[in-house]
Jmol script that loads the backbone (N, CA, C; Angstrom):
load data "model"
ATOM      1  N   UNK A   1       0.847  -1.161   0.000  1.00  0.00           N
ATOM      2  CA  UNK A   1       0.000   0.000   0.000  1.00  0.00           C
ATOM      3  C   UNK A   1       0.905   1.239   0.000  1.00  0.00           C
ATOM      4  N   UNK A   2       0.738   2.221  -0.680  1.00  0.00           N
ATOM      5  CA  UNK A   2       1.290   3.395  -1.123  1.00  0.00           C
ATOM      6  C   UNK A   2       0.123   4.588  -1.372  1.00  0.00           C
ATOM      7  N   UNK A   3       0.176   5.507  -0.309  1.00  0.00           N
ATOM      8  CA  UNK A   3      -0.819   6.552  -0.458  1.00  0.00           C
ATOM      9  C   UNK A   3      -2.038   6.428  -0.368  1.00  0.00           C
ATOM     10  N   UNK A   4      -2.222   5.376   0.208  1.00  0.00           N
ATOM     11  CA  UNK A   4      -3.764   4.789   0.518  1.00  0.00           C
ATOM     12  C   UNK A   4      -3.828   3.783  -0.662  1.00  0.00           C
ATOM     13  N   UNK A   5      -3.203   3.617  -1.780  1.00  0.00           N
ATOM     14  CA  UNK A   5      -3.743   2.690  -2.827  1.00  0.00           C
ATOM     15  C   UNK A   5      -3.208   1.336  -2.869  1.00  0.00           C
ATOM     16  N   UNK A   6      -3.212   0.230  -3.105  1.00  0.00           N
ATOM     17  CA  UNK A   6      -3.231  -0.846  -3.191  1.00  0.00           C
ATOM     18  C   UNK A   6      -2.509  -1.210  -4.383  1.00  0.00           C
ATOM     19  N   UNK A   7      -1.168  -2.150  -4.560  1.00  0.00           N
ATOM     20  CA  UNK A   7      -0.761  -2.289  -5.833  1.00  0.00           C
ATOM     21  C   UNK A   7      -0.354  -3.790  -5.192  1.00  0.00           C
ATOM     22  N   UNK A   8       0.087  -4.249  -6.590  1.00  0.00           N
ATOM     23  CA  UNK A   8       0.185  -5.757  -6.508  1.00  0.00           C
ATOM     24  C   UNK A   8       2.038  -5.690  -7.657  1.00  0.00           C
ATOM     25  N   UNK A   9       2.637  -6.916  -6.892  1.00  0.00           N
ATOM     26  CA  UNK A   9       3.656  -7.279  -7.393  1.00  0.00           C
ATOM     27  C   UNK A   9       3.554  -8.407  -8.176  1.00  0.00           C
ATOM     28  N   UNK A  10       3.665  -8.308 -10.005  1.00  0.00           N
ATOM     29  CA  UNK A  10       3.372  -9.296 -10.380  1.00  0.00           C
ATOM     30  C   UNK A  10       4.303 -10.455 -10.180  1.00  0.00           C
ATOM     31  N   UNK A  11       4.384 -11.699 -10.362  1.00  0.00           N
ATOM     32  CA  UNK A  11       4.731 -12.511  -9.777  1.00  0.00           C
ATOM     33  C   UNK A  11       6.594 -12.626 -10.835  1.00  0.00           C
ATOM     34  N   UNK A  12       8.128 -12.590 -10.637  1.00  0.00           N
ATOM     35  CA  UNK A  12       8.546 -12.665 -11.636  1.00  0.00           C
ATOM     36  C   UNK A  12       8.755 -13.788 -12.079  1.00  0.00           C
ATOM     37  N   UNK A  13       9.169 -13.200 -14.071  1.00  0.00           N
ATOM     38  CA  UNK A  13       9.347 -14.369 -14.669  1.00  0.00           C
ATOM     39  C   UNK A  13      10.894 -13.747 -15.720  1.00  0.00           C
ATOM     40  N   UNK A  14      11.307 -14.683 -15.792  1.00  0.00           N
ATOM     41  CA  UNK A  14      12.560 -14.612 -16.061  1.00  0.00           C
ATOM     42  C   UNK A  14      13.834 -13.549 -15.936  1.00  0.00           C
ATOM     43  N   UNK A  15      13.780 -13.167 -14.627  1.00  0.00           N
ATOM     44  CA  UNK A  15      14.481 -12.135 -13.860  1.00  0.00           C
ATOM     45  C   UNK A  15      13.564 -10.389 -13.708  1.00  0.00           C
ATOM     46  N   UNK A  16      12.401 -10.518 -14.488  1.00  0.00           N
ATOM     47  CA  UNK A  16      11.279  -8.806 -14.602  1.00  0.00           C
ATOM     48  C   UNK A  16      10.710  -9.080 -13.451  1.00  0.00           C
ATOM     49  N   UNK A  17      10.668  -7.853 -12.848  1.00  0.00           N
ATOM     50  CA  UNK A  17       9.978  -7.659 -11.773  1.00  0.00           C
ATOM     51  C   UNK A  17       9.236  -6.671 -12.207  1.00  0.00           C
ATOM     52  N   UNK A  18       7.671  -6.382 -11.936  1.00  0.00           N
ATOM     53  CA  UNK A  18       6.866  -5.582 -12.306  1.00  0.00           C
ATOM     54  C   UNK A  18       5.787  -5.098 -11.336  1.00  0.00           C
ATOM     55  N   UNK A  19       5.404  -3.931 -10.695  1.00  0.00           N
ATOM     56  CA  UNK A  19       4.430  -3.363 -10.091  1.00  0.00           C
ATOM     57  C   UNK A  19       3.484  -3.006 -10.692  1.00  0.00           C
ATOM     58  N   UNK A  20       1.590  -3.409 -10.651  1.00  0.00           N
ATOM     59  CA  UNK A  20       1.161  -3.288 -11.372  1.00  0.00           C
ATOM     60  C   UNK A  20       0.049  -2.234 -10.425  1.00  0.00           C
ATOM     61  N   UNK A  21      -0.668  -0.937 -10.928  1.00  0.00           N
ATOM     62  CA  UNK A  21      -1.968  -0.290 -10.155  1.00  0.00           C
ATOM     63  C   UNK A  21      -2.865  -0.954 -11.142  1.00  0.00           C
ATOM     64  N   UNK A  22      -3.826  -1.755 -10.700  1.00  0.00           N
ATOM     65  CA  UNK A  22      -4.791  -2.400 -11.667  1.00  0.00           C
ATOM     66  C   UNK A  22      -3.813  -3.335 -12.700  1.00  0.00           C
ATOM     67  N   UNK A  23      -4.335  -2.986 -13.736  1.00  0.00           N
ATOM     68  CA  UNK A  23      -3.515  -3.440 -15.093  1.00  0.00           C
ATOM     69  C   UNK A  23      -2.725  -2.565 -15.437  1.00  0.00           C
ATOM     70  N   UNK A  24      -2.295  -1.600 -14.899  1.00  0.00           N
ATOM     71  CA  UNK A  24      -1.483  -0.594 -15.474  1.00  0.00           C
ATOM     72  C   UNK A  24      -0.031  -0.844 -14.782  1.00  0.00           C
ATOM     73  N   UNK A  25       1.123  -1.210 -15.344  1.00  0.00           N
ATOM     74  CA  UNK A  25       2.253  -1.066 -14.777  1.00  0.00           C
ATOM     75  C   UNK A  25       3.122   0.237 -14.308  1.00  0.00           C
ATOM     76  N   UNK A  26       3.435  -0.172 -13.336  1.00  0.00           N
ATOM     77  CA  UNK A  26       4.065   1.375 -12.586  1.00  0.00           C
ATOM     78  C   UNK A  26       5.329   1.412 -12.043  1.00  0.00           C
ATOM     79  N   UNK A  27       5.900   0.025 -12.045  1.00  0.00           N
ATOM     80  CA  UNK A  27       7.485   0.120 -11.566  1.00  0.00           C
ATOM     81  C   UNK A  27       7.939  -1.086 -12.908  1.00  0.00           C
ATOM     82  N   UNK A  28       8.805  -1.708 -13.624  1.00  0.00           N
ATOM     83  CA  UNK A  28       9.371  -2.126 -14.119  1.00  0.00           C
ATOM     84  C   UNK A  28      10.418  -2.525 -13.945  1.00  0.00           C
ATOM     85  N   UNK A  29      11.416  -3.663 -13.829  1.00  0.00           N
ATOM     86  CA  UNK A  29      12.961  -4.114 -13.740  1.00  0.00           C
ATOM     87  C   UNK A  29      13.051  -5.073 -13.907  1.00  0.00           C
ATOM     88  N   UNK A  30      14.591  -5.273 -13.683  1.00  0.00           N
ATOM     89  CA  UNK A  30      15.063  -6.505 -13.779  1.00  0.00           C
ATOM     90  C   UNK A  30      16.077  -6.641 -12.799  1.00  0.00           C
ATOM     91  N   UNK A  31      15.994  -8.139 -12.357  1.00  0.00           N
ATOM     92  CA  UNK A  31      17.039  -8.846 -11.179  1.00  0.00           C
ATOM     93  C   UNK A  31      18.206  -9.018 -12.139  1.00  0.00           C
ATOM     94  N   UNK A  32      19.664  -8.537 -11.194  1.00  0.00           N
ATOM     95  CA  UNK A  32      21.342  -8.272 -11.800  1.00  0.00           C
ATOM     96  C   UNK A  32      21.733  -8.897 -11.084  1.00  0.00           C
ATOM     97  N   UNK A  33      23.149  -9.226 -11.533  1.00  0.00           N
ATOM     98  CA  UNK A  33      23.738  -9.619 -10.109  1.00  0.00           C
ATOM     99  C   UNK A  33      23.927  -8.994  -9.183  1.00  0.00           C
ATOM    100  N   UNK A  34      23.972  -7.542  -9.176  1.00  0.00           N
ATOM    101  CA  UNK A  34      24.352  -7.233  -8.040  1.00  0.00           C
ATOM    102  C   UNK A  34      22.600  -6.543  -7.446  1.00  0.00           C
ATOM    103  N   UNK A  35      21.652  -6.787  -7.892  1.00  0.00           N
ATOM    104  CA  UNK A  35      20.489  -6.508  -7.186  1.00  0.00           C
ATOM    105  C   UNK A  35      19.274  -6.697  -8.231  1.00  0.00           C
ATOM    106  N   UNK A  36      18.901  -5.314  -8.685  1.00  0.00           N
ATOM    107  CA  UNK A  36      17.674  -4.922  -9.175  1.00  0.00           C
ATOM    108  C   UNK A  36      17.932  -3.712 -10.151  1.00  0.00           C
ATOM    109  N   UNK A  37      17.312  -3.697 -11.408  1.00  0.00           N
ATOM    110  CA  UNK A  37      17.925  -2.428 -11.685  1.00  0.00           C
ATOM    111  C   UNK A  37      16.336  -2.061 -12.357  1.00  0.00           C
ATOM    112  N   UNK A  38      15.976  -0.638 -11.876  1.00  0.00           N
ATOM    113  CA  UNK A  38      14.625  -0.319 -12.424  1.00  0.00           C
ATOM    114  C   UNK A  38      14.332   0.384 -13.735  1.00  0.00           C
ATOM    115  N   UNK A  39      13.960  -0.294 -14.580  1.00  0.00           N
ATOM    116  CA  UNK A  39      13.839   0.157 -15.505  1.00  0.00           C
ATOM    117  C   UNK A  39      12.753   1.601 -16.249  1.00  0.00           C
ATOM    118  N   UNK A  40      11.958   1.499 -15.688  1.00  0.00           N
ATOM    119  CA  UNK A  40      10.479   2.431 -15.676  1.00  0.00           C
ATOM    120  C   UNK A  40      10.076   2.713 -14.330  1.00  0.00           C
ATOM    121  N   UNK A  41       9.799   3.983 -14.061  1.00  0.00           N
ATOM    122  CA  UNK A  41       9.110   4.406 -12.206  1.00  0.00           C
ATOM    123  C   UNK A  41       7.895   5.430 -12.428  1.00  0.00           C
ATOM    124  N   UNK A  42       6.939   5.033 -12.008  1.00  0.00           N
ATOM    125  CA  UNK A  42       6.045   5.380 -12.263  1.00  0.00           C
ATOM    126  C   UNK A  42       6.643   6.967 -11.712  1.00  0.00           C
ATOM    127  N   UNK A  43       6.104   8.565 -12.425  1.00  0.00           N
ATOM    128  CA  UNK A  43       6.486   9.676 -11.242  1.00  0.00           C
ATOM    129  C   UNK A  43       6.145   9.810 -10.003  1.00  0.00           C
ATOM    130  N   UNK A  44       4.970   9.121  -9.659  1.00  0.00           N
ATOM    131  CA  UNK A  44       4.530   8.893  -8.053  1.00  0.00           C
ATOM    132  C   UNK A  44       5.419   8.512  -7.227  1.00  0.00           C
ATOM    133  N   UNK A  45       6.174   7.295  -7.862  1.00  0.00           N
ATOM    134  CA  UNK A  45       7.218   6.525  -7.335  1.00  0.00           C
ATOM    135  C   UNK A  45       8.991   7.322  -6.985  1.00  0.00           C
ATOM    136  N   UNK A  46       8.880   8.414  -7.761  1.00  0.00           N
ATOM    137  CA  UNK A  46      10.394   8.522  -7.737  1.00  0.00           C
ATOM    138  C   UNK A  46      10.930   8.933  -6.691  1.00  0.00           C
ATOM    139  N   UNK A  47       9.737   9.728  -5.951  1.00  0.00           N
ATOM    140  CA  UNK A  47      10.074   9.824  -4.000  1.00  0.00           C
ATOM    141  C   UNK A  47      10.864   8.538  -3.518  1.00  0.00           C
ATOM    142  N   UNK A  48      10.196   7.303  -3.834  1.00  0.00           N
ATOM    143  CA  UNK A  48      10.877   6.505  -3.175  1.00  0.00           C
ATOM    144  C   UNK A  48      11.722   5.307  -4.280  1.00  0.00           C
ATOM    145  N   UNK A  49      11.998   5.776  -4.926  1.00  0.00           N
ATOM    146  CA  UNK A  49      12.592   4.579  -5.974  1.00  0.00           C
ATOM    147  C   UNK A  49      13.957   3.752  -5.334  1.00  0.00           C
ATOM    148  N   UNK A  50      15.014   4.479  -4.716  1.00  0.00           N
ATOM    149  CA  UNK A  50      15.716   3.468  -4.184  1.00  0.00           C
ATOM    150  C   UNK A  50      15.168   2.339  -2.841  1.00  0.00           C
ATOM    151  N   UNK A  51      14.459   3.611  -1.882  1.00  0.00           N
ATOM    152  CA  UNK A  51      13.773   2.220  -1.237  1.00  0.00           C
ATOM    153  C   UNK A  51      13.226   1.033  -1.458  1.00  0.00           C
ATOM    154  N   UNK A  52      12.260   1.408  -2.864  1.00  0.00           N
ATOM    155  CA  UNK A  52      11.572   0.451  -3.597  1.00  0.00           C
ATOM    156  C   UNK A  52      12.328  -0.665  -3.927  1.00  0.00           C
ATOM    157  N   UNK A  53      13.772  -0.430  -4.699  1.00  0.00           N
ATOM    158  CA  UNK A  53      14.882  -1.287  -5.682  1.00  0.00           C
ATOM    159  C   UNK A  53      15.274  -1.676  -4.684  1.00  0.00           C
ATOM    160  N   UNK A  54      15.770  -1.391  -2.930  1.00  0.00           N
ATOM    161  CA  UNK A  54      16.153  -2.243  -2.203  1.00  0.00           C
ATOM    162  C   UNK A  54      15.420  -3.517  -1.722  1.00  0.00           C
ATOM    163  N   UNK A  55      13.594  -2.729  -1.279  1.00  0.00           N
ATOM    164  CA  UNK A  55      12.962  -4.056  -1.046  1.00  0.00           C
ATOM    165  C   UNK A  55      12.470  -5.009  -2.102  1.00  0.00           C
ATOM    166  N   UNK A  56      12.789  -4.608  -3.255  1.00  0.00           N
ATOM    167  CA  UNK A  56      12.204  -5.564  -4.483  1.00  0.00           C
ATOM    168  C   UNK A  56      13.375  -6.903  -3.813  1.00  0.00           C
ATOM    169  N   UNK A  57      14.619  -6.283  -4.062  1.00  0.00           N
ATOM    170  CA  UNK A  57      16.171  -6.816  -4.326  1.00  0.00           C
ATOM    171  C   UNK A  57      15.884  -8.067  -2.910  1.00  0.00           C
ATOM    172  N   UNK A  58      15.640  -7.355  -2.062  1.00  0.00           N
ATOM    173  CA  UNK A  58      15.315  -8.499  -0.776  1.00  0.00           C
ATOM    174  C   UNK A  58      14.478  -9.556  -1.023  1.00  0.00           C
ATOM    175  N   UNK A  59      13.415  -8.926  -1.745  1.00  0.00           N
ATOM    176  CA  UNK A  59      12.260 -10.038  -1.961  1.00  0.00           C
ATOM    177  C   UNK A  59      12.561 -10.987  -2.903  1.00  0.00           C
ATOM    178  N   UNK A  60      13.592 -10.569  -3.905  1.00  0.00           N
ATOM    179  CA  UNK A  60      13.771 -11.813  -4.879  1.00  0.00           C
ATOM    180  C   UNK A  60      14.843 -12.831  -4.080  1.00  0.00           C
ATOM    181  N   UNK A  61      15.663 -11.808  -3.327  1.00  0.00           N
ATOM    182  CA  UNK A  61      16.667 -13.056  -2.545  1.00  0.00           C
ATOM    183  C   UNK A  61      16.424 -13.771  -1.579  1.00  0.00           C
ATOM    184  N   UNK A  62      15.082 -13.371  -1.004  1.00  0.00           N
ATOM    185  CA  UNK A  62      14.134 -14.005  -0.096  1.00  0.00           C
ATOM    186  C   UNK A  62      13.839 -15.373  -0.748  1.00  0.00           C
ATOM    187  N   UNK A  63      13.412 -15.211  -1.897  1.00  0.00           N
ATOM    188  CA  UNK A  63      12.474 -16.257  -3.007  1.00  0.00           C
ATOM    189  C   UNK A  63      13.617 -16.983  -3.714  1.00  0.00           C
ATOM    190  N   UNK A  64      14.452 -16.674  -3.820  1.00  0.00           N
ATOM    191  CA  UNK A  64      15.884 -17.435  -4.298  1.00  0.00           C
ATOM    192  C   UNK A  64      16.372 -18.393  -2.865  1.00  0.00           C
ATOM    193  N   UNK A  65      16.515 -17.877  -1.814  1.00  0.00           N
ATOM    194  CA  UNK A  65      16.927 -18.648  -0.864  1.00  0.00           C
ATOM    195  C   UNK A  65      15.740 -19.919  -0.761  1.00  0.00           C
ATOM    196  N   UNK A  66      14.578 -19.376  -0.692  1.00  0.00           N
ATOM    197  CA  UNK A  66      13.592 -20.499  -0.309  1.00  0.00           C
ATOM    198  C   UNK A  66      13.617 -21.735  -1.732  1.00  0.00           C
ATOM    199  N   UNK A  67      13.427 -20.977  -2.883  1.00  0.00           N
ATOM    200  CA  UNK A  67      13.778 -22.345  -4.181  1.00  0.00           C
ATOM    201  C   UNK A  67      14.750 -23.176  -3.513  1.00  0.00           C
ATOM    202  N   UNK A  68      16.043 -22.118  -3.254  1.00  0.00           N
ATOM    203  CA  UNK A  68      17.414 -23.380  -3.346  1.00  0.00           C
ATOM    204  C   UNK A  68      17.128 -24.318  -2.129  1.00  0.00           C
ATOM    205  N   UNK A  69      16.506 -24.001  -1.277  1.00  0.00           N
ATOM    206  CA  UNK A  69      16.481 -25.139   0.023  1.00  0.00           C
ATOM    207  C   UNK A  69      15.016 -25.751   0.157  1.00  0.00           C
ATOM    208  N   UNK A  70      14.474 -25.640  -1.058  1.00  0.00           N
ATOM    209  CA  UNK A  70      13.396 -26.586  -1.288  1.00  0.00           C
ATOM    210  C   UNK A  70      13.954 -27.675  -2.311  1.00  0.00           C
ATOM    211  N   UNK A  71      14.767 -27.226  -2.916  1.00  0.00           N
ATOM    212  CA  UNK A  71      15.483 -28.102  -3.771  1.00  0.00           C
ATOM    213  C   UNK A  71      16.583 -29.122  -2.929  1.00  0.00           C
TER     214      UNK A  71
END
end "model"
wireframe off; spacefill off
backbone 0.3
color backbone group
């Protein structure tokens, strides 16, 4: 939640990470090696765009740790 509104993280697929308001995309990237790099920010977003690229960056290494030790 951001400003009272509700957005959803679409789920990634082959390293894109995408923030969507409705169907409309509003953050864009891709997972690097060394994190996240954002490609598109919505202007709402640019207040917080590095915060954003840090917690994306957590959440994919969150979801990377859990694959490898389910494997």
């Amino acid at each position: 939640m951001w400003r009272g509104r509700t957005y959803r993280i679409q789920p990634s697929a082959w390293g894109r990470v995408t923030i969507l308001d409705g169907n409309r995309p509003v953050v864009q990237g891709r997972l690097t090696l060394s994190g996240i790099r954002l490609d598109s920010v919505d202007p709402e977003f640019r207040d917080i765009e590095r915060e954003l690229a840090f917690g994306l960056a957590q959440r994919a290494t969150t979801i990377a740790m859990v694959v490898a030790v389910a494997h």
